[in-house]
N, C-alpha and C positions, 0 to 999 in steps of 0.2 A: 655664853660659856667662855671662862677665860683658864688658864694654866696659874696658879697658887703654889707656889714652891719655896723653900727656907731651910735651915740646919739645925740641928742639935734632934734630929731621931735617931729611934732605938732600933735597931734592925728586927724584925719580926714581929714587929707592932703595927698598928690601923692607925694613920693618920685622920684625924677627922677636923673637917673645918665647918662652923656653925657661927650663927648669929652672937653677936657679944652680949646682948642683953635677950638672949631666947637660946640658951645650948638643945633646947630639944629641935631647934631645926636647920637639920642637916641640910649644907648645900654642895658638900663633897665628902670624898674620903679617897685615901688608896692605900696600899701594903706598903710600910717603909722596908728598905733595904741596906741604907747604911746615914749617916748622920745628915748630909743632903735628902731632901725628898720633894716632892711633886704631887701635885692631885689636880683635878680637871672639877672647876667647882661654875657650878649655874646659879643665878643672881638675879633676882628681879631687878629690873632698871633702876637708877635712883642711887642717894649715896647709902653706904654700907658700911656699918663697923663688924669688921668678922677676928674670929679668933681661932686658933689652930690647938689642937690638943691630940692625944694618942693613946691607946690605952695596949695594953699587954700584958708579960708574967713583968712584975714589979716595978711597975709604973702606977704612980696616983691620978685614974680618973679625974678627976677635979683639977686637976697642975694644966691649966691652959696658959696659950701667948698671952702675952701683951695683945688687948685690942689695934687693930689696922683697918685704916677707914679706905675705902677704895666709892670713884664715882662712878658708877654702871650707866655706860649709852647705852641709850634704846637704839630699838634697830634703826639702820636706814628706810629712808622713803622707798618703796618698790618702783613707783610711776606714780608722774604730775602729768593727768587731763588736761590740756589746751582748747579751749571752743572759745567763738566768738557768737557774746547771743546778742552784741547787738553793729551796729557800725562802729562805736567809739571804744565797746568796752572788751578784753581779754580775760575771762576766767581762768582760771586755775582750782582744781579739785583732785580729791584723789583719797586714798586711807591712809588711817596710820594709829600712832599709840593712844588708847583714850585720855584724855586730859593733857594729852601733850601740845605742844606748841608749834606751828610750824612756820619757819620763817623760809621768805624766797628771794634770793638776792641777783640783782642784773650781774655780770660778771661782763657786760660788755656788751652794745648795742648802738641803735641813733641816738638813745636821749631818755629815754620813757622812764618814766619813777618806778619803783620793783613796787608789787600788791603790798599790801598788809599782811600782817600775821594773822594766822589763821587757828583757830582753839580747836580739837580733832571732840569729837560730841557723835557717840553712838558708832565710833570708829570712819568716821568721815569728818573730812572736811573742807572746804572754798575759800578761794577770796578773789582779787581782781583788783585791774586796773585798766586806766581809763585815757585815752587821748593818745597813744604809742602813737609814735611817726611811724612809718612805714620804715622796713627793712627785717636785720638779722638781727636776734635778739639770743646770746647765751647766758645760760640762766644756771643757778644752784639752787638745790633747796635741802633745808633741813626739815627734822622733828627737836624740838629740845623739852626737857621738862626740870623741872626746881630741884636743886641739891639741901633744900632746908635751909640753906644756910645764905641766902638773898639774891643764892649765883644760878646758875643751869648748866644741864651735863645737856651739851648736844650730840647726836648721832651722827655718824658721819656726813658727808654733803653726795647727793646725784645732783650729775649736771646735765642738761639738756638744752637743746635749741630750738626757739620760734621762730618762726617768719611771719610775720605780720606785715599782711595786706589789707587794702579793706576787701569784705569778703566775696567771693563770689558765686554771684547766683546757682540755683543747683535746681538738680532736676528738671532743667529745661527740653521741652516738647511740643508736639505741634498736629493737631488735625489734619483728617484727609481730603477735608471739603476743600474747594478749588479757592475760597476766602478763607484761607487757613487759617485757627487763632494758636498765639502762640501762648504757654504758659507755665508756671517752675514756680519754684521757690526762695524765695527772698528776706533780706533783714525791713526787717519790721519799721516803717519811717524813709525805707529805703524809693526809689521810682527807679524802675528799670525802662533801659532804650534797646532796641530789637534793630539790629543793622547787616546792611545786604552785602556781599562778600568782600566789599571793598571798605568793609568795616567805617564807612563816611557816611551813607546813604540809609536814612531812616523807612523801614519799612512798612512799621507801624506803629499808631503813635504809643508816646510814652504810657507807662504801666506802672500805677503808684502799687506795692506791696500792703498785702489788706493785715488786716490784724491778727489774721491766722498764719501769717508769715507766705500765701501765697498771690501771685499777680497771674494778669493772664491780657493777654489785646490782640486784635485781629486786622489780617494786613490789610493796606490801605484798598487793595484789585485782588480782584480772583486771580492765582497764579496759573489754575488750570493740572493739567498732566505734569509733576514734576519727579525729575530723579535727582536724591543727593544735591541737593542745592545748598550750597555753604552760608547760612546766617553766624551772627555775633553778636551774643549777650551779653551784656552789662550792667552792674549797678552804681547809684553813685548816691550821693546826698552833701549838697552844698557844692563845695569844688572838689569831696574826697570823689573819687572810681574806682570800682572794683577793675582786677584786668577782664578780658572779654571771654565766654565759655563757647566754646564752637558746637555746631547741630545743624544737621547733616535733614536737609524736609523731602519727603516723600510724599506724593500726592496721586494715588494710581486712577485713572481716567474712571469719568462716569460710565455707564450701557449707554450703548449709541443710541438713537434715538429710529423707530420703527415706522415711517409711513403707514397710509391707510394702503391696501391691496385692495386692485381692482379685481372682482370677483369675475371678471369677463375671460373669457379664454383659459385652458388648462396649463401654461408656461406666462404668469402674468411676472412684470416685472417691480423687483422690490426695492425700494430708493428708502432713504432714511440721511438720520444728520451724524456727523463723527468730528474729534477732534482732527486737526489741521493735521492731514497728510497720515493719520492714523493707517493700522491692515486692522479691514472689520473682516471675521467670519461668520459665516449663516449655519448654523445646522437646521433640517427640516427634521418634524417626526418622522416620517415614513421615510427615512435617510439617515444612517449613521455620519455619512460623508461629509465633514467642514466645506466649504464651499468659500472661497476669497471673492467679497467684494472688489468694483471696481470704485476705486479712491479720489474723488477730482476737488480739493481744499479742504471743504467742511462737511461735502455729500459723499453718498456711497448710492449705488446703484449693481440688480445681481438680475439675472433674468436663469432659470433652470430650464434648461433644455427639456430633461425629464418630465414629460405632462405629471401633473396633479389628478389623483381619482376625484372624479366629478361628485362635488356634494356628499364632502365628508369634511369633516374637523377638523384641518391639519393647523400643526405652530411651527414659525422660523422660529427662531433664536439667535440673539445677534450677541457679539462681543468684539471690544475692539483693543486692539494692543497700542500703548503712547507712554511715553516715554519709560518703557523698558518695564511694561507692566500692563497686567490684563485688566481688562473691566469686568463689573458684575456684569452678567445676561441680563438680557433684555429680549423678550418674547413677546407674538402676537400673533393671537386663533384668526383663519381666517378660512374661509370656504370658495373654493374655483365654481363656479359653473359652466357648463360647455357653452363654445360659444354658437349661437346659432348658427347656422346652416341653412344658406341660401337654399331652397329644395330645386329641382331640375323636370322640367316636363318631358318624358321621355316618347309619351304617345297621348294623342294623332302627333304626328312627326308633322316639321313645320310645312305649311301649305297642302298637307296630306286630306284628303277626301275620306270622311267617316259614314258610317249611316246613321240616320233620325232615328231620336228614340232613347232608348240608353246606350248613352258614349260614358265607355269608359277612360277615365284618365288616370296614366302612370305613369312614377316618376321616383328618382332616389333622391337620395339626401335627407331622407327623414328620420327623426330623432325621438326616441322613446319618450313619451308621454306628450309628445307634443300635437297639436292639434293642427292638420295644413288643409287648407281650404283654398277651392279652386274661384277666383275673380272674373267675373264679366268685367274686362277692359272699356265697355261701349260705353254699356248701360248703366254700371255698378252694381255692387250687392255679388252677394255670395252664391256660386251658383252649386256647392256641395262641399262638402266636411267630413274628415275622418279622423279618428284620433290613436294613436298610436300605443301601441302596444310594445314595437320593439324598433332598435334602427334598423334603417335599409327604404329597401320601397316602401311604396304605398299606391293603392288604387282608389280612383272616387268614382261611383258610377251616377250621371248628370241626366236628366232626361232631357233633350235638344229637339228646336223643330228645326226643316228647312233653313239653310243660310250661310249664310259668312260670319264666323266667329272668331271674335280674338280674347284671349283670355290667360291670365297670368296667376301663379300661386304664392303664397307663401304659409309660415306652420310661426306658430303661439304657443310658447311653455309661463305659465301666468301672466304674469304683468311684462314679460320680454319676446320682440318679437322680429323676426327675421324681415332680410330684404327680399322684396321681391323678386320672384322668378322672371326671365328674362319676355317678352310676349311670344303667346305660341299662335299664329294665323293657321286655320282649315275651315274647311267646307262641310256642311253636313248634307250630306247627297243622299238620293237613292242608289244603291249599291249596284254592284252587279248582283245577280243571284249567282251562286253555286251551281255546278254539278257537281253530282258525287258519281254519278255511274249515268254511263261508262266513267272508269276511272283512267288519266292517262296513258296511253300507249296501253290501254288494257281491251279485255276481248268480248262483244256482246256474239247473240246469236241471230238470225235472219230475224226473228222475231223476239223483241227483249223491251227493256223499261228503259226510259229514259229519266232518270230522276235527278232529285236537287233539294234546296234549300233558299226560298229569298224572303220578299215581304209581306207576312201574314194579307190574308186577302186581297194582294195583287194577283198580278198573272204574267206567264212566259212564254216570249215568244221562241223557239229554237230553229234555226239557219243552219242550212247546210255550207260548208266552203262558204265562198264569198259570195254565196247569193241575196239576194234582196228579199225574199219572198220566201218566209216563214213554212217549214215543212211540218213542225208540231206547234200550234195557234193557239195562243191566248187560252196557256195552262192554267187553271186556276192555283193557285197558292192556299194551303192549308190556315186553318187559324195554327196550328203548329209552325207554320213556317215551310214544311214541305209541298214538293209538288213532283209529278209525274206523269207522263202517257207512255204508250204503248206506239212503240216502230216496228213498221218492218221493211227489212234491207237486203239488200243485195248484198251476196260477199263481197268484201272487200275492203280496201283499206278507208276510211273515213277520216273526217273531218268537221265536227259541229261549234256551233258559238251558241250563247244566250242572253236574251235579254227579257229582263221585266219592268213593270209599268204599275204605278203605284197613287190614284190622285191625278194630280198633276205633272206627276216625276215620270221619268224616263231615264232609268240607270244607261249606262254605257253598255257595249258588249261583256262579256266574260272575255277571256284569252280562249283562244282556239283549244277545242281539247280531237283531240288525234286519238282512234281507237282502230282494230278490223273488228270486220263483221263475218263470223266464220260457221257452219253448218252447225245443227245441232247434234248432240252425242246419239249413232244410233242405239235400238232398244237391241237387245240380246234374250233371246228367248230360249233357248237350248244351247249347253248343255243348263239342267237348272241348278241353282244354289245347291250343294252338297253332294250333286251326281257327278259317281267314277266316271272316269274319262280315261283310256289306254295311251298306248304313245301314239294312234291316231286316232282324231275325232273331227268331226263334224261341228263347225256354230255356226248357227242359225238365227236373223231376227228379222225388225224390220227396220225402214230408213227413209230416205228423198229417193226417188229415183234419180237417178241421173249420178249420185255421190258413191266415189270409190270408200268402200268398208273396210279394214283394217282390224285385225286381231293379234290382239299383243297378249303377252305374258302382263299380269298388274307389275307394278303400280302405271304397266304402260312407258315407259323410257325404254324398254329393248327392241331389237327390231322387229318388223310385224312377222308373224308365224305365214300367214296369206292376207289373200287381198281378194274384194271381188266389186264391182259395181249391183248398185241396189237397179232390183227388175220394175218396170213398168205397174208392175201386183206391189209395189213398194216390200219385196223380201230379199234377203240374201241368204246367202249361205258358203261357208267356206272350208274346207276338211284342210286339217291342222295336223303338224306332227309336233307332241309336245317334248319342250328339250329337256325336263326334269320332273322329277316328281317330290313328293311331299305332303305334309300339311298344309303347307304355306303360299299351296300353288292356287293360283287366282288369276281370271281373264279378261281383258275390257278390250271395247273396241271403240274406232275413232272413223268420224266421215270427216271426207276434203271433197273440196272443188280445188280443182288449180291447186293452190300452195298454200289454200286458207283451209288448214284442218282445227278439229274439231277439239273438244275436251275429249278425254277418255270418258267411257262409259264407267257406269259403279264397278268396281272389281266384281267377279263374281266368283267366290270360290267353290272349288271340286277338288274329289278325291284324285287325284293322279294317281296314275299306278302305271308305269311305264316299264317295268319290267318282263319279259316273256317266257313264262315256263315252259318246258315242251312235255308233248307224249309222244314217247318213242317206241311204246309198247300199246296196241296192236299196232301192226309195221301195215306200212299204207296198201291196201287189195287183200291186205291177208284175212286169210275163213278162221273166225275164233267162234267158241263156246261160249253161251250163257254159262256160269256168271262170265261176265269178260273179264281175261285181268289186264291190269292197267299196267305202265312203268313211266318213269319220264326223270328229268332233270330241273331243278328250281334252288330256292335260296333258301336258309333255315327259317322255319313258319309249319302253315300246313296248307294243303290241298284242298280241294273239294274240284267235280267232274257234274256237268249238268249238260243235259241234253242241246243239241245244236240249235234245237227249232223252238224248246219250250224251256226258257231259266229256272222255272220252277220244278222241273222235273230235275231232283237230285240223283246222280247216275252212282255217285262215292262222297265220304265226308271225312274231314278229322283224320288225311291223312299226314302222317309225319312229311317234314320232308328237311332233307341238309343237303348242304353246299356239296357236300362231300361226295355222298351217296346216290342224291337224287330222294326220290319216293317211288314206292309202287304199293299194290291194293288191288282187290277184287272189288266188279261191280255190285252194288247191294240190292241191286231189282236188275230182273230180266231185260233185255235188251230187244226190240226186236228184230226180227230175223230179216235180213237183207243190208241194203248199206245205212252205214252207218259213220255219221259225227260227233263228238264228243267235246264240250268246250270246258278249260281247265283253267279256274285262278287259283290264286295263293293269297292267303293270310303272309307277312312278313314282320319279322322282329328282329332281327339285326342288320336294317339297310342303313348304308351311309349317309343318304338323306333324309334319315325318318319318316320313307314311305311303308306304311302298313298293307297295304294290298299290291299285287303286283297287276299286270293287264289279264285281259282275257284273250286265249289262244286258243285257238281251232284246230284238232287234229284231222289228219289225213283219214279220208275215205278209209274205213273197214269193211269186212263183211263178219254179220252175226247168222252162222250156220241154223237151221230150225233143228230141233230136238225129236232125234227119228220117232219116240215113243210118245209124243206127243200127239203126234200126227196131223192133228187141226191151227192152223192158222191164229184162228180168230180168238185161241186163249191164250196168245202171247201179245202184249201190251205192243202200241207201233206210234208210229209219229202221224197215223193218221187217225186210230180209234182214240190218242189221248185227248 
């Protein structure tokens, strides 16, 4: 678009500017205003003959200028492309008018000839040039196109600047393997050199550029672990060189490397390979916890404290850090076993004397499922075998004859087997026998058992004190094992030992067993099991003559009630006051000589009844009447009144009686006449010791008067006709 202006308008007319040989096509207009005027008109590129005309109120449409040729630039170039597609040669590309022409000229540089012209075909168009020295290069470029007339209307010029280098490589990179290869992209014909930060020192060899425009070549040694390590590429061909592209290689460490673990012990220790002076960490399964190897060059070595569960799947996993960089993991399954365990012979104890037969042997340190067998040291071979269930002890039981034995263990979990136990020396003797009874410092009677335990169809001999000469002879011994005879001893204190005999054996003594020998308990014949007994009584039984008798309250610990020595007729007898009553009340008695007394006899329980009711009514001498009447004092219960001479002659029954009050009552049969006795207990029910009966009490002398109207004797009942 340009600005078209001139004179001779009419004020209030349409300027119109159009083609000189085409008035139908407008390429401007605008309202004139006074004899100068102006219009804004657009113009295809190229020369142009245009004419100007106006139209309005009396103006001739047709009355146009004089034709005026004008030559239309095309536009300017937007942007000229710069690429180098090869070492020698510089393109130039870019858009622009179709069919136009584009020239580009050096405006200043080292030397280089400017491209050719370029013909614009589909709105694009290139050209180039070839051999430029190296440096700065300012450049112009046009579009132009033909004016018809032999000449060209150019477009204005853009100017822009090159630097032309030869080019440099691109895209350069590099692998993490420890013989790193390095590789990018390059001009086609080109060989590129790979050099170490000192930009002199080739690190690997040259790298011809393949026909897809990329190279690639791998250093001469493994670098290993690398951080940022400053290489410099370049390309050249002939004597040209590109400058050098910097690149920066990273190489982060391989996984350490995992020895085999020894499966022995639950803390085995783990050694492996690492780079130089690396920090390797361990994690375990059954452990969140990193763990720091110890680091000595190339090795690592870690031992965990924390046992390993015995025979299960566990993995470390290793990683190690070098130059400023982790490694992949590196993992390996591995299984602990425990390690065996020496076992321990715990019995027969060393040089200790067992007996023949079945010896058992026991001992710790054994280990679930393992098998530990006990060794003849002499003769060899297995002399017994158990096999285990759980850790801890174990016992083996061996059948042994007569002798001297040495013999050593150990225990077998399949194909692994432990060190011997250390040797165990003993004897296989005849034993002593046992006694069991008398039991130490315990008590027989004048006549009692002496018994025991030794070897099936031996025999025992038993010694008094330190005597030589056997008092019970060549006991037989049971096929069970037992043995006894029958002693009888003097009281006192005692002292026996034992010995048996077996074959050709002869055990040693037993240890002294120390017992007394004390009277037997005497028998208690009255009162009997379940018979009242008042607050005094009478016991009665029999004994030894010669042994003071003794009657206690049971269980027997209180002091004795009385005492008597047993008669010549082996009887005693002793009248008691008893110091309580109860349910609960019960008698025994005990014989002594001297200071060796006896067990208590069986308790024997009776009714106590210790408390004494009285009859105050008849008053003692006093003459009463049939019926008598009775009065007295007792405890809340009842009464009942029975004749002095005969218990079963009931005299009253079913009387009340209270604390309070006392009781009284008429007799319920005749009495008869002259003196008279009368004996009274009680039923009770609120004693403080949960005595139910109370004693039996005797009243005073009466007298029962005869019945004048009676007159005869012999038909009142007496204590002689009943």
């Amino acid at each position: 678009m340009f600005i078209l202006g001139g004179t001779g308008g009419v004020a209030g007319s349409l300027m119109q500017i159009v083609y000189d040989l085409d008035h139908n096509h407008l390429v401007g207009q605008a309202a004139v205003t006074a004899d100068a005027w102006e219009a804004a008109v657009i113009v295809e590129p190229g020369r142009r003959s245009l004419v100007a005309g106006q139209t309005g109120a009396g103006i001739n449409p047709s009355d146009f200028s004089q034709p005026r040729v004008f030559d239309i630039r095309p536009l300017p170039l937007t942007r000229v492309n710069v690429t180098f597609p090869d070492a020698i040669t510089v393109k130039f590309a870019g858009g622009g008018r179709e069919g136009a022409t584009v020239v580009i000229t050096v405006l200043s540089g080292p030397g280089g000839a400017a491209p050719g012209e370029a013909r614009v075909v589909s709105g694009k168009w290139e050209t180039s040039a070839t051999n430029w020295p190296d440096g700065l290069y300012k450049m112009s470029a046009i579009q132009k196109i033909s004016n018809n007339a032999g000449g060209w209307i150019e477009s204005t010029p853009i100017e822009f600047e090159v630097t032309y280098l030869f080019p440099l490589p691109s895209g350069v990179k590099s692998t993490p393997e420890y013989q790193t290869t390095f590789s990018g992209n390059g001009l086609l014909g080109a060989t590129v050199s790979v050099l170490d930060s000192d930009k002199l020192t080739k690190i690997a060899p040259d790298a011809p550029v393949r026909n897809d425009n990329t190279w690639s070549t791998t250093a001469y040694v493994p670098w290993g672990p690398t951080w940022d390590r400053t290489i410099y590429v370049h390309q050249f061909i002939g004597s040209r060189k590109s400058a050098s592209v910097e690149h920066k290689v990273r190489i982060p460490p391989i996984a350490p490397g995992i020895g085999s673990v020894s499966p022995e012990g639950l803390s085995p220790t783990f050694t492996g390979t690492c780079e130089q002076d690396a920090r390797v960490n361990l994690v375990f399964s059954d452990d969140a916890t990193p763990y720091p190897a110890v680091v000595t060059g190339r090795a690592w070595s870690f031992r965990r404290t924390l046992p390993f569960t015995p025979d299960v799947e566990h993995t470390v996993t290793a990683t190690q850090i070098a130059a400023q960089q982790t490694s992949p993991a590196a993992s390996r399954q591995f299984k602990q076993q425990r390690p065996m365990v020496t076992v321990v012979i715990t019995h027969p104890a060393q040089n200790s004397e067992v007996g023949h037969g079945d010896v058992t042997f026991k001992g710790t340190g054994g280990m679930k499922g393992a098998t530990v067998s006990v060794w003849d040291y002499v003769n060899g071979g297995t002399l017994g075998s158990v096999t285990l269930g759980a850790d801890g002890p174990w016992e083996i039981v061996v059948q042994m004859t007569f002798g001297r034995r040495v013999v050593r263990a150990k225990q077998v979990i399949g194909d692994r087997e432990s060190a011997y136990s250390a040797l165990r020396e003993f004897n296989v003797v005849l034993l002593q026998p046992e006694i069991d009874e008398p039991s130490e410092a315990g008590t027989q009677t004048r006549t009692s058992m002496i018994e025991g335990t030794g070897e099936p169809l031996g025999y025992v001999d038993v010694f008094k004190g330190s005597s030589t000469t056997p008092f019970l002879e060549k006991v037989p011994i049971g096929v069970n094992g037992r043995w006894k005879a029958e002693a009888i001893e003097p009281v006192g204190n005692k002292t026996i030992r034992a010995r048996q005999y077996f074959q050709s054996q002869i055990s040693k003594d037993t240890q002294p067993r120390t017992y007394k020998v004390v009277p037997h308990s005497p028998f208690m014949e009255t009162p009997a099991a379940g018979d009242h007994v008042g607050k005094r009584a009478m016991v009665s039984g029999f004994g030894v003559p010669g042994d003071k008798v003794k009657v206690k309250l049971g269980p027997g610990t209180d002091p004795a009630l009385g005492e008597a020595f047993v008669g010549e007729d082996r009887t005693w007898s002793i009248p008691v006051e008893i110091p309580r009553a109860g349910p609960a009340v019960s008698l025994v008695a005990t014989s002594s000589e001297g200071t060796f007394e006896s067990a208590a006899s069986a308790p024997r329980s009776v009714l106590a009844g210790i408390f004494e009711p009285t009859i105050q009514s008849p008053a003692e001498g006093r003459p009463v009447l049939n019926p008598v009447h009775f009065a007295g004092t007792g405890r809340d219960g009842e009464a009942q009144l029975c004749s002095w001479y005969n218990p079963e002659v009931i005299q009253a029954s079913v009387l009340p009686v209270t604390t309070a009050t006392g009781w009284q009552g008429a007799a319920s049969i005749a009495l008869s006449p002259g003196g008279n006795w009368s004996v009274i207990q009680q039923t009770l029910t609120k004693d403080q010791d949960g005595a139910t009966v109370s004693d039996k009490v005797t009243s005073h002398r009466f007298e029962v008067e005869p019945v004048p109207s009676e007159g005869k004797l012999s038909d009142v009942p007496d204590k002689w006709s009943l």
